[in-house]
N, C-alpha and C positions, 0 to 999 in steps of 0.2 A: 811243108804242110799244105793241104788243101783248101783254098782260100773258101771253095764252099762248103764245105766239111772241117771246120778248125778244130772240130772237139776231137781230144785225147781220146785213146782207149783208156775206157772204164770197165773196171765188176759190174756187172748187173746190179748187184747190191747196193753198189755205193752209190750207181747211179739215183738208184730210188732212196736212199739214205741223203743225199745232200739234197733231190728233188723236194722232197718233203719239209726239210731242214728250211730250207730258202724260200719254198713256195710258204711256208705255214708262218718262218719269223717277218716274211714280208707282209703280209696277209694280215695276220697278228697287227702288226703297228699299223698294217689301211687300217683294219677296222676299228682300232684306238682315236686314227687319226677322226674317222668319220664319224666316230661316237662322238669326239670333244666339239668337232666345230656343225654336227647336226643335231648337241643339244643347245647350242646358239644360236641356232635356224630354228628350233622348235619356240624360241622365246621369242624372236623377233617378227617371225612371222605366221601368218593367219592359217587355217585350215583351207579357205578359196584359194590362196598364192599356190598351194602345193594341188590343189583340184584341177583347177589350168594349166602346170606341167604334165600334169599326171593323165589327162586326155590326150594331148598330143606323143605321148613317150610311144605308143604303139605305133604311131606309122613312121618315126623317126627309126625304132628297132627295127621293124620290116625291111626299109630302106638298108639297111644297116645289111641286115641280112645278103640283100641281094649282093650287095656291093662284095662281100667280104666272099659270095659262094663257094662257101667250104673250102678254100683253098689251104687252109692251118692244116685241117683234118687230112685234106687229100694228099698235101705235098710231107706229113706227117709218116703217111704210110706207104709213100712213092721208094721205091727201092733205091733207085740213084736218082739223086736229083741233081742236074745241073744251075749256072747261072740264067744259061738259056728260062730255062723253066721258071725262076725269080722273075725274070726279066717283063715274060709278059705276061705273070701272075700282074705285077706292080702296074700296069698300063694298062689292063682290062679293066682291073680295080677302079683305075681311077677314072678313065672312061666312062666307065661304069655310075658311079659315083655324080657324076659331073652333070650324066643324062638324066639319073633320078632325081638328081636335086631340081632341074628345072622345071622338070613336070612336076611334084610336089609344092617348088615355088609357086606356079600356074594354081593350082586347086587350091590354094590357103584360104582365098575368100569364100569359095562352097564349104570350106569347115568350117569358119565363122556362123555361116549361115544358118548351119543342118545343126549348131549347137546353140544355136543365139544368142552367141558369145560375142561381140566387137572385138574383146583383145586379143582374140583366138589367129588374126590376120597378124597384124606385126610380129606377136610371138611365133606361129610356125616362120615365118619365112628367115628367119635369126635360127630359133632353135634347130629347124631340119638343115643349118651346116656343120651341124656334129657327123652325118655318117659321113656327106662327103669328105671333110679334113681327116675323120679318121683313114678314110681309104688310102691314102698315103704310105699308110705303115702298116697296110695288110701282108705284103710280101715279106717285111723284114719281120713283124712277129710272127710267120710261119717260119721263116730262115733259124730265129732264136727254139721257136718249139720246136723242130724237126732236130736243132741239134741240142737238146736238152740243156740249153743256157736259163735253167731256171733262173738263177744268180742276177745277170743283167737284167732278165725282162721283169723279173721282180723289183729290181732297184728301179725300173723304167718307170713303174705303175704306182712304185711306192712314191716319186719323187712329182707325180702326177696328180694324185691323190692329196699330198701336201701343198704344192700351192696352188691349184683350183677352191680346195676347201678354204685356204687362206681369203683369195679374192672376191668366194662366194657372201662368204662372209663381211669382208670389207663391204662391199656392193648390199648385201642385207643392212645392215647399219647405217647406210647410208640415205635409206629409205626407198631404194631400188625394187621392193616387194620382187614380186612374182621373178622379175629379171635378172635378180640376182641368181636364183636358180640355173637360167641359162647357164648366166656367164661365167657358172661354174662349171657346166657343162661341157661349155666351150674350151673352155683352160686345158681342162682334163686331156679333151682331146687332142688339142695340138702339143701338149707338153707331151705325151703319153707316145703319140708318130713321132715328134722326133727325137727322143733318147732312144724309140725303136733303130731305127737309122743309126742312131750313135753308135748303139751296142752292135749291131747285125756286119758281116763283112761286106755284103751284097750294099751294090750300088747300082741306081738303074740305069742306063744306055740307053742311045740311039745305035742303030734303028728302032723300030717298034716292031714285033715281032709278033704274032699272037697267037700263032700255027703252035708252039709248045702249050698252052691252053685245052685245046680239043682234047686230047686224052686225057688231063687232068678233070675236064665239065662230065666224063664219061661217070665220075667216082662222084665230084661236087654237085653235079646237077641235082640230084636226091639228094642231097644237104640244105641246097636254096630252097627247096621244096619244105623242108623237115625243120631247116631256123625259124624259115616264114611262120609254118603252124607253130614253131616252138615260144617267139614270140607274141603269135596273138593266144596262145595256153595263158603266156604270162602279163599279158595287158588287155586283153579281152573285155575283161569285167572291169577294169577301170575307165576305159574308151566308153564303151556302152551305158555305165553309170552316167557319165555327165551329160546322157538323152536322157534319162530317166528321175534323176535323183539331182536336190540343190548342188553346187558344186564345191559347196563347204563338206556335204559328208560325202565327197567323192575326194576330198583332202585328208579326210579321216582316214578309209582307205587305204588312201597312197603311202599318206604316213606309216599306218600300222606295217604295210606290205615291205617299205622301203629298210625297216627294221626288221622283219624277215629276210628280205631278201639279203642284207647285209650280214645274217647271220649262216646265211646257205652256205654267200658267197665265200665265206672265210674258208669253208673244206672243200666246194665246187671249183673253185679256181685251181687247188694243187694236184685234184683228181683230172681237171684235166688236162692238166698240164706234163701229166704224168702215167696215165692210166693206156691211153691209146700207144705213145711209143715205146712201152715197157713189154704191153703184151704184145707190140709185134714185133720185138726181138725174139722173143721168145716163142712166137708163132711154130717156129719148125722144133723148137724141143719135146723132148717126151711127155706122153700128157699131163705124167702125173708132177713134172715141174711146173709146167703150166697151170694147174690147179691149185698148186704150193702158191705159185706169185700171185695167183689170184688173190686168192684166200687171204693170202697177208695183207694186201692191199685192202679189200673190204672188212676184214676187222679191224683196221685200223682206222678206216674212214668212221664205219660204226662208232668204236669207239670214243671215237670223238663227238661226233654229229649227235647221236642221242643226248646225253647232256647239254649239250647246248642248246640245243634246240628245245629241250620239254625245259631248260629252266629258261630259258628266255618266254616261255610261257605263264612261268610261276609265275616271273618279276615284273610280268609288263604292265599291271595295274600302277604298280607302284613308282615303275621305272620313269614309265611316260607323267604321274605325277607330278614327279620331283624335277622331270626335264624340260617340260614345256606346260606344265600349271594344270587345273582343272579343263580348261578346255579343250586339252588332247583326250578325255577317259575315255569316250566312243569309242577312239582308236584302239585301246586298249584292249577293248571287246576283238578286233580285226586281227590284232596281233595273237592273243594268246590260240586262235584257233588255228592261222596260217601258219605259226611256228611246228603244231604236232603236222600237221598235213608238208611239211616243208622239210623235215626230218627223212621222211621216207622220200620223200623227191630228192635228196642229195643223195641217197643210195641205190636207187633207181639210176642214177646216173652214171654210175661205175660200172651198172649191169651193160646200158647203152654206150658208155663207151667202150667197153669189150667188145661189144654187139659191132661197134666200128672199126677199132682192131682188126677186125676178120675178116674188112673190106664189103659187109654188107650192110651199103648206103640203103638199100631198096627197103630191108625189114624194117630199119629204123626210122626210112622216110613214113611208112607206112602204120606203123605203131604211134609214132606224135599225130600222125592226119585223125587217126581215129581218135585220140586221146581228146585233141582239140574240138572236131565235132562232138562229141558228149557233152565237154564242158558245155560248150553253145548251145548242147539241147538241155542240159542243166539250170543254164541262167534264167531258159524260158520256163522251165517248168517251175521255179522257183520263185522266180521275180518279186510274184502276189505276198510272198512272205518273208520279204525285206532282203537286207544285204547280208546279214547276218548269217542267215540259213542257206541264202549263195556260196557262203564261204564255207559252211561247214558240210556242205557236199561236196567242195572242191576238195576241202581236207581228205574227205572220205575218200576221194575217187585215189590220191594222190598214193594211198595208203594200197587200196584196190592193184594196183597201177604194177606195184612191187612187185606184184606176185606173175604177173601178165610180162615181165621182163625175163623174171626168173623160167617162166615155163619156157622162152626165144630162146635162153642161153644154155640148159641145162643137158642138152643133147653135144652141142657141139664141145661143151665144156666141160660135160660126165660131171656134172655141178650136182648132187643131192640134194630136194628137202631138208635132210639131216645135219647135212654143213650150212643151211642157210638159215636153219633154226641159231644153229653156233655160232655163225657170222652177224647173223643181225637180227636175229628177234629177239635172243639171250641179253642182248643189249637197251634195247626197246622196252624189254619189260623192265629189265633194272632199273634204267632211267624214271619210266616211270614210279616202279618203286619206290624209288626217291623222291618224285613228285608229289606223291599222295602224301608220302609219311611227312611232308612237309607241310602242303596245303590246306589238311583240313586243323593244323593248329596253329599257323603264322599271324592270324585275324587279332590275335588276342597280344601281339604286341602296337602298344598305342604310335607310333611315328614309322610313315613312311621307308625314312630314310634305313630305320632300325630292321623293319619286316624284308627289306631288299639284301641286306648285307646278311644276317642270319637265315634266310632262305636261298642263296647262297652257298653258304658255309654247310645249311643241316643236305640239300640235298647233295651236295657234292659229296660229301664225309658218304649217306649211305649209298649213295650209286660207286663210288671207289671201292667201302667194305664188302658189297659184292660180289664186284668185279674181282675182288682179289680174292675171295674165297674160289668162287666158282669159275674163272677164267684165269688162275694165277699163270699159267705157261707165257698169255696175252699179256698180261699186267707186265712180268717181268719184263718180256723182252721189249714192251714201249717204255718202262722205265729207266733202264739200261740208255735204251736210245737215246732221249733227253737228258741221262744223266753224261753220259758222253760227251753230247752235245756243248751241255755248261761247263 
């Protein structure tokens, strides 16, 4: 067996049936895990604690970005990969890594400054060795995705995810504020590199090699370009708040976003962990399998991601209540608007990562460049009328966005209007259907706890009654699956 190639021949099918399976039961328990010990971080600590991580997260991600330069994606869809090619992925990376950090350490005291923040110094030059430690395990999580190990790298992230939330927590309780954040941070990331390592077969050598790099930066380099905008899309408006606005409602914010983001995360992570090397096995079959596997793929994601997202919408008044008291409600406001705009950005993402499949870094660099500058001219044209209105232009644009993806992909993919109606608007409006029919009469049960659990239950029952009228072929065969599954 090929020690850099150890996976078996699989079915196509199976391979995206246990994909799913692994990426969504891992996923599933992060996001239980990160529910139970970030509603203990909502009790113990202030709206400012999460304001001051939440400025720095952007140029930590940036950093993040360069280090990792697309090397997942690229060595995803490299036809043979060698050890070579691991080799001096893992050493550029961390090179890499090693040079950003310093120059980052160097400027911590000019962001103190430009935010007239004092804590803003100790904390970046701590917080920003999250991308460097991660760069460590850039190579072997590309080793794991390339060879469809969803299994381990989910065990890696889930096992990552548990005890960072463990010691964040510790560290919160302890009266650690704001730093406990880090050092949960930090956890994640070293625990998270090395089970990568554990799992992956690839180990790194001497010499140092870097000549197998170059043809891989040919694919990656429009990626470094395309994380960077993808990142500041995603931290943009939190960075720039804490110029603008106290840096308690720039914790409101964070919070609201962090609970979105966690809700993306749960179907973003197995799309793409999955998405990019399914459609390019399938790259050379006939078109119309190629649109089959599509197809399946985005109604599935659909399927899921509407619900989720428009009830995590319903519940958030209520949710953030009961989780962290009256003084998260603001946030409340942040959440229920980021959730419907964050909905359609999880399906946009299936579009873009087929758009990647195809090996066109260029389209994709160049669609987040533009996406990102709008936002920026959004923030300014908005500002004057609060953050509120910030946000629900962003939703808008995100929603916009879908359809700007759809138009990239519909040639090369003979994708229709008609099937994207089927695939994901059919679901969109269900979803919402269910939102409304709940919304405008959950007000009239008296306790919290009562309106979350019952709003819940009525929107789920009529977004499934739906779905099974009017998509039963869909309904069956994801019931089957799961029923299988158990």
């Amino acid at each position: 067996m090929d020690p850099v190639n150890p996976t078996p021949a699989e079915s196509l099918k199976k391979k995206a049936a246990k994909g799913f399976w692994w990426g969504g039961l891992s996923n599933g328990v992060q996001q239980v895990i990160g529910l139970v010990f970030g509603l203990v971080l909502l009790r113990v600590l202030d709206p400012k604690d999460y304001g001051l991580v939440g400025i720095l997260t952007i140029f930590s991600a940036i950093a993040s970005a360069l280090t990792e330069s697309g090397f997942v994606s690229a060595i995803s869809i490299k036809k043979d990969v060698t050890k070579a090619d691991y080799n001096a992925v893992f050493w550029f990376c961390v090179l890499l890594g090693a040079g950003i950090y310093m120059v980052l350490y160097s400027v911590s005291p000019f962001l103190a400054d430009f935010y007239e923040l004092s804590q803003l110094e100790p904390l970046a030059k701590i917080s920003f060795l999250n991308f460097f430690i991660s760069s460590f395990g850039v190579a072997h999580s590309a080793y794991l995705t390339r060879n469809l190990m969803v299994k381990e790298r989910s065990t890696a992230l889930l096992f990552a995810v548990l005890i960072s939330n463990v010691i964040g927590v510790i560290a919160a309780l302890q009266g650690l504020k704001y730093w406990s954040l880090v050092i949960q941070n930090l956890t994640y990331c070293v625990i998270s590199a090395s089970l990568f390592w554990y799992y992956s077969h690839f180990r790194p050598s001497w010499p140092i090699n870097l000549r197998p790099v170059k043809p891989l930066l040919s694919y990656s380099s429009k990626l470094i370009i395309t994380n960077v905008f993808f990142h500041v899309n995603n931290n943009f408006l939190t960075a720039i708040l804490g110029k603008y606005v106290p840096v308690a409602q720039v914790g409101q914010y964070t919070s609201g976003n962090k609970w979105n983001l966690m809700g993306q995360n749960l179907i973003l992570s197995i799309s793409n962990t999955i998405i990019q090397p399914l459609m390019t096995e399938v790259s050379h079959s006939e078109e119309e399998r190629k649109i089959r596997v599509f197809r399946k793929l985005l109604s599935f994601i659909s399927f899921i991601t509407f619900p989720l997202m428009f009830g995590l919408a319903l519940i958030a008044p209520d949710f953030l209540l009961l989780a962290g008291g009256a003084k998260w409600l603001e946030s409340a406001d942040y959440l229920r608007v980021l959730a419907f705009g964050g909905a359609f950005a999880v399906v946009s993402n299936a579009f873009s990562n087929y758009t990647l499949s195809k090996g066109r870094s260029t389209t994709y660099m160049w669609n987040m460049i533009v996406f990102g500058i709008l936002q920026v001219g959004l923030f300014f044209a908005l500002k004057h009328l609060g953050v509120l209105y910030i946000v629900l232009g962003y939703a808008t644009m995100n929603l916009l966005w879908l359809n700007t993806w759809f138009f990239i992909t519909r040639k090369s993919l003979q994708y229709s209007y008609r099937f994207m109606w089927r695939d994901v608007y059919a679901y969109a409006l269900s979803a919402m259907v269910g939102f409304l029919a709940t919304y405008f009469w959950i007000d009239i049960l008296p306790h919290a706890a009562w309106r979350l659990a019952v709003s819940v239950l009525s929107m789920g029952a009529v977004y499934l009654g739906i779905c099974y009228l009017f998509s039963r072929d869909t309904f069956q065969e994801i019931q089957n699956f799961f029923r299988n599954k158990l």
